[in-house]
N, C-alpha and C positions, 0 to 999 in steps of 0.2 A: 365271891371271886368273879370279877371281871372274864370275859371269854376270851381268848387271845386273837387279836386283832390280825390275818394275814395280809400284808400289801398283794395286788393281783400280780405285782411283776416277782415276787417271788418265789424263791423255787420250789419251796417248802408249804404248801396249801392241804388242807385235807385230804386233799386226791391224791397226795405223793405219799404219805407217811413211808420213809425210808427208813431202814436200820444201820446200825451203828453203834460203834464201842465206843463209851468216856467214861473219865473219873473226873473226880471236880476235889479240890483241895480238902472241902469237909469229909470227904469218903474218897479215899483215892485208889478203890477197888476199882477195875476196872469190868463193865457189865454193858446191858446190851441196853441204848435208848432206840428211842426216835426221834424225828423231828418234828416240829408244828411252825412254821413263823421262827419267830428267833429265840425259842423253847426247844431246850432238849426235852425228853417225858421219859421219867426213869421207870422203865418196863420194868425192871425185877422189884422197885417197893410197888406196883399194879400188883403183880403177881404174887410178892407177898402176902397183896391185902385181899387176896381172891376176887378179883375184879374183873377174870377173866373168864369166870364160871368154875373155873377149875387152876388148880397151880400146876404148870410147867416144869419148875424148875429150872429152865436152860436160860434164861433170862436173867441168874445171877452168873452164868459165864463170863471168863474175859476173848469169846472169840462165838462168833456166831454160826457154829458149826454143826452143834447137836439141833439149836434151830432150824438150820438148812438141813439138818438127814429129818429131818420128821416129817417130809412129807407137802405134797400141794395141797390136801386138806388143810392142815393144821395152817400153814399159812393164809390159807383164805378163811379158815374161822378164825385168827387170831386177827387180821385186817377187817374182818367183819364186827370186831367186837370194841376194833380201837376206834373205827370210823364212829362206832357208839357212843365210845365213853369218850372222847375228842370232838363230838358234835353236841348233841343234844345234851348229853348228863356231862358234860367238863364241868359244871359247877361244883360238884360230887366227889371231884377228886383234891387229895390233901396240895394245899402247896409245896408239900416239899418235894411231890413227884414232878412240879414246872422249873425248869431251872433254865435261866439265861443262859442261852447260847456262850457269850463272852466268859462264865463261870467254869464251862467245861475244858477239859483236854481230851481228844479224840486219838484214839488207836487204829491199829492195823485190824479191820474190819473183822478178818478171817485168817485160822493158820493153814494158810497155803498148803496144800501139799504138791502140785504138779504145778508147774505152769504151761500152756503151749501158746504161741502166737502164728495166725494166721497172714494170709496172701490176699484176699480178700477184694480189695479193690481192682475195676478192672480199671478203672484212669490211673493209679498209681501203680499197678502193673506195665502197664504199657509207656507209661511216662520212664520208668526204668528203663524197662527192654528196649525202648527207643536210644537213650544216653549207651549205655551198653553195650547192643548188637544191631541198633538198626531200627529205619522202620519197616521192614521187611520182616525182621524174627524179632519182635517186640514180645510178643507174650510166647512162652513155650510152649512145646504140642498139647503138653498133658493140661496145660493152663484151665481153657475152657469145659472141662469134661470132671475135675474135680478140687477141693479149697486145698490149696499148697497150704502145708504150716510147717512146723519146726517147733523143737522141746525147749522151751527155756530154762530159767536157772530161777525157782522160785525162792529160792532164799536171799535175793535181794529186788525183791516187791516189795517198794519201801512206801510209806502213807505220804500226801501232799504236804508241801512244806521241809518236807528231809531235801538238803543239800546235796547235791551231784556232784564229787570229786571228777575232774576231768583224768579219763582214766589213760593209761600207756598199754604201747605193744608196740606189735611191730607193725613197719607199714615202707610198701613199696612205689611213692606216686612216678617214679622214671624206671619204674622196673626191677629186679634184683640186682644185686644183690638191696636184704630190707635194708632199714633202719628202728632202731629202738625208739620213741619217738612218745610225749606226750600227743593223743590223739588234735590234727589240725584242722579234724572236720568232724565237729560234734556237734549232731545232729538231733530233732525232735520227732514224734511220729505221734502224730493224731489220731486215737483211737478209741473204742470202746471195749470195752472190756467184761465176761459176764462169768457168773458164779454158777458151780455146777449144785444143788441140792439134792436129791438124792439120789445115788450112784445107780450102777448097773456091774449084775457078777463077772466077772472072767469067765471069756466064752461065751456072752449073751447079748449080743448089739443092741444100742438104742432105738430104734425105728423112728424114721421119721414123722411118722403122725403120732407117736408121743414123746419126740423131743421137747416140745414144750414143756411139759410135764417135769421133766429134771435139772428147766433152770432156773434158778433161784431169783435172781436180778443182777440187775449192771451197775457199772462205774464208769467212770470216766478214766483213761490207759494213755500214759506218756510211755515209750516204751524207746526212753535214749537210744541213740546210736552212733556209732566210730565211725562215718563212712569210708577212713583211710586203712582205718583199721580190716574193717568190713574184705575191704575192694580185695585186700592182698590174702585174705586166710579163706575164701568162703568155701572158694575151691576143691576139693567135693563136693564137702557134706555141710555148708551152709553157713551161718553164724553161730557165733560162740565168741570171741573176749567181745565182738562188736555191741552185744547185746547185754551181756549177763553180770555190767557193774551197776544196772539200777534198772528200773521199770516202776514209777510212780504211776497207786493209784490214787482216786477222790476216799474221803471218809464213807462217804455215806451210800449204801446198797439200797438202788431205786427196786422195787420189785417188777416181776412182769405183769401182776395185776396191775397196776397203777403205771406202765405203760402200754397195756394192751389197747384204749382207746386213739392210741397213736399207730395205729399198725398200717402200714400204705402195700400197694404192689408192690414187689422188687421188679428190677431190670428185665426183662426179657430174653432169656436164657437161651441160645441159641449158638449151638446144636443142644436139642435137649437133653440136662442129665440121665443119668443111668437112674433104671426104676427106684434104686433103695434112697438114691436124694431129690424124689422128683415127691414136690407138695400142691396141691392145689387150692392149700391156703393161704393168705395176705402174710407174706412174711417178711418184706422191710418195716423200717421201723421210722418216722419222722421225728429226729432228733435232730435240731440244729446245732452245729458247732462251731468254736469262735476260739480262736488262739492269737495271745496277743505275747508284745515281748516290752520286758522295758531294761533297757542298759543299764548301767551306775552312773550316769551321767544323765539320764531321763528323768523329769519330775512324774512323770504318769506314763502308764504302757499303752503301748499302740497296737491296733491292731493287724496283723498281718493274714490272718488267714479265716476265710467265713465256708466251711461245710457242711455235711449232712449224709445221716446214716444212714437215708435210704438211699444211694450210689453206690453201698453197697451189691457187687453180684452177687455173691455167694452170703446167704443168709446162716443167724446163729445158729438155728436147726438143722441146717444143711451141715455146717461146720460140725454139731456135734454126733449126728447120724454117721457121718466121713470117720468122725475121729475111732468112733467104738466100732465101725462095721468088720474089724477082723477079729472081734471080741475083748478089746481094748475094755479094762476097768476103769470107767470115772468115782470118785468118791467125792464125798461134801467137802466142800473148801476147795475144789481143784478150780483153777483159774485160766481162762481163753480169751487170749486177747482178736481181736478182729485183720488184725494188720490196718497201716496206716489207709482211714478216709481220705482218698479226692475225688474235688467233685471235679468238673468236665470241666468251668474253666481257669486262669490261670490265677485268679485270687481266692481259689478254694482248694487250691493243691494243699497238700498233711502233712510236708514235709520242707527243711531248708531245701535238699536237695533237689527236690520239684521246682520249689518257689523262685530259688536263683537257679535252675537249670546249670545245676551242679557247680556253681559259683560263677558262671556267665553274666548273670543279672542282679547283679547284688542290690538287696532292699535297700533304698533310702530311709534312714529313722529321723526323725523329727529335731532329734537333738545334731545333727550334720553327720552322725555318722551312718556307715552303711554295713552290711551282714550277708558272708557270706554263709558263713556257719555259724554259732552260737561262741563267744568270746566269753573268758573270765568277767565276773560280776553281774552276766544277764539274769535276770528272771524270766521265765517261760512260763505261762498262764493256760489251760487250758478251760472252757467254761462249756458247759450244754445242756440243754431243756426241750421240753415238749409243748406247744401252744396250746392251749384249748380255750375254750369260748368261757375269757373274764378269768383265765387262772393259767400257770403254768407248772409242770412238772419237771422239776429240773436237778441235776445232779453236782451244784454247788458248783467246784474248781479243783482243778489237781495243780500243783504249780512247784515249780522247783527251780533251785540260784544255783549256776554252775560254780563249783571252787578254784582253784588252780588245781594242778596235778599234784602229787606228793613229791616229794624230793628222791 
């Protein structure tokens, strides 16, 4: 057998080996691969065939959960064993565990059990709080001192490619009395997204110098939003219908070993956090991001937004130290999204509402038309990777087509 050939510009190179769920029409069980090049590698017939030194068993799952509770060892001996039999011995392995990308159908990675989405950026903080209240009270008191998030709705974390019915409620743009109203400002939100692996008990915080330790790896997080919807209900206690009719991730779960040679400084954190989320190690992460759109009137998509994860302030560790520090239980499969990346300047903003400055600036699209918020028939593209020297690691695309509303 031939060794599989990776091009250097894609995502999928020895150094990523990502996880992920497919069935393929000859066995339409759904289980755990990976990726190589434009090769799925069906991990449960490895694991059948004791390829691994040992059998697993979680490898015939249809959800990558029991792999993520077992632990940072077992992950890095199992990445240790694939980089083997994927390097050097691939010739050793049968072909029916190489299967064309094009032959599979990809699943929802993990069964969710929680979701939270973060605050996270301080340009897309302040970019709000500016439209908002000012630039005088742009970010709140509490902003700087700890990561704002909010509980999502994880039962509709839908995989890339699931269509986005444009959702209803109610919405006030002149004030009360509402209106009942299919949403008129349906929005994108640029994010990453990371998997917790193994939990912590109730009553026993994570610490920040072994957050690392209980994340499993990332995706790629569209994380829809109503902004009219938004603007009129947030009042207390934050979002909810704005948020909780979708949240599209990518298929495929990059790990943190195989992005740890991407780790850059974060932001320069001033005033400094409080002791339990202060780390003195590299905790941004250099992932480029790229979000394009194309109409139903467009031959190809354009792209509109170019950012990057290190702009994150508040790091994933930080986020997840913050979340368990009142003894908060995470378990395997629970899912954190970052809140929307922007970077500083205005073609790196994460959001329509950024990009057109809340419908002030509407994009010009190629085909004549222009965008204030996202209209029936768009596609939304999200794509991101890591550079390294003649390879990249990269987390494929999450992408989703708006519907009309329901009747």
């Amino acid at each position: 057998m031939n060794l599989i050939q990776v091009h250097p510009d894609s995502d999928f190179p020895i150094q990523n080996l990502p996880y992920g769920i497919f069935s393929t029409q000859a066995n339409p069980d759904p289980r755990v691969g990976t990726r190589l090049g434009d090769f799925v590698i069906d991990l449960a017939l490895l694991d059948n065939e004791s390829l691994f030194g040992k059998q697993y068993a979680f490898f015939a799952d249809s959800s990558l959960n029991r792999f993520m509770s077992a632990g940072r060892e077992t992950w890095r001996d199992i990445r240790q064993q694939l980089t083997r039999l994927l390097g050097e011995e691939q010739a050793s392995l049968k072909k029916e565990a190489l299967i064309p990308v094009s032959e599979v159908q990809m699943h929802l990675p993990v069964n969710i059990g929680d979701y939270t989405d973060f605050y996270a950026s301080r340009e897309h903080a302040t970019n709000v709080g500016i439209m908002f209240r000012g630039r005088e009270n742009a970010l709140m008191p509490n902003w700087l001192h700890l990561p704002v998030g909010y509980h999502g709705r994880a039962s509709s974390v839908v995989l890339s490619g699931t269509d986005v019915i444009r959702p209803r409620g109610q919405a006030a743009p002149k004030g009360p009395p509402p209106e009942f109203v299919a949403s008129r400002s349906l929005d994108f939100e640029l994010e990453m997204g990371f998997f917790i692996g193994s939990g912590n008990e109730l009553g026993d915080p994570i610490p920040i110098a072994n957050a690392h330790e209980h994340i499993f790896g990332m995706v790629l997080l569209n994380d829809w939003s109503a902004r009219d919807i938004q603007a009129w209900e947030y009042q207390p206690l934050g979002p909810f219908l704005a948020k909780n009719f979708a949240t599209s991730i990518s298929p495929w779960v990059v790990t943190m070993d195989a992005l740890e040679p991407f780790r850059v400084a974060g932001p320069n954190q001033d005033p400094a956090p409080l002791s339990y989320l202060r780390s003195d190690s590299a905790s941004g992460l250099d992932i480029t991001l790229e979000v394009s759109l194309q109409s139903a009137r467009m031959d190809s998509p354009q792209v509109i937004s170019r950012s990057n994860m290190k702009h994150l302030y508040w790091s994933i560790e930080q986020m997840l130290a913050h979340h368990t520090i009142t003894g908060c239980n995470m378990r395997p499969g629970d899912l954190c999204g970052t809140g929307t990346i922007s970077g500083p300047t205005e073609d790196s903003y994460g959001s329509l509402l950024e990009l057109t400055w809340r419908g002030e600036k509407p994009i010009q699209l190629s085909s004549g038309e222009e965008r204030k918020f996202l209209q029936d028939g768009d596609v939304l593209t999200m794509k991101g990777y890591c550079q390294g020297d003649g390879y990249r690691v990269g987390f494929g695309e999450v992408t989703g087509k708006i519907l009309p509303a329901l009747k």
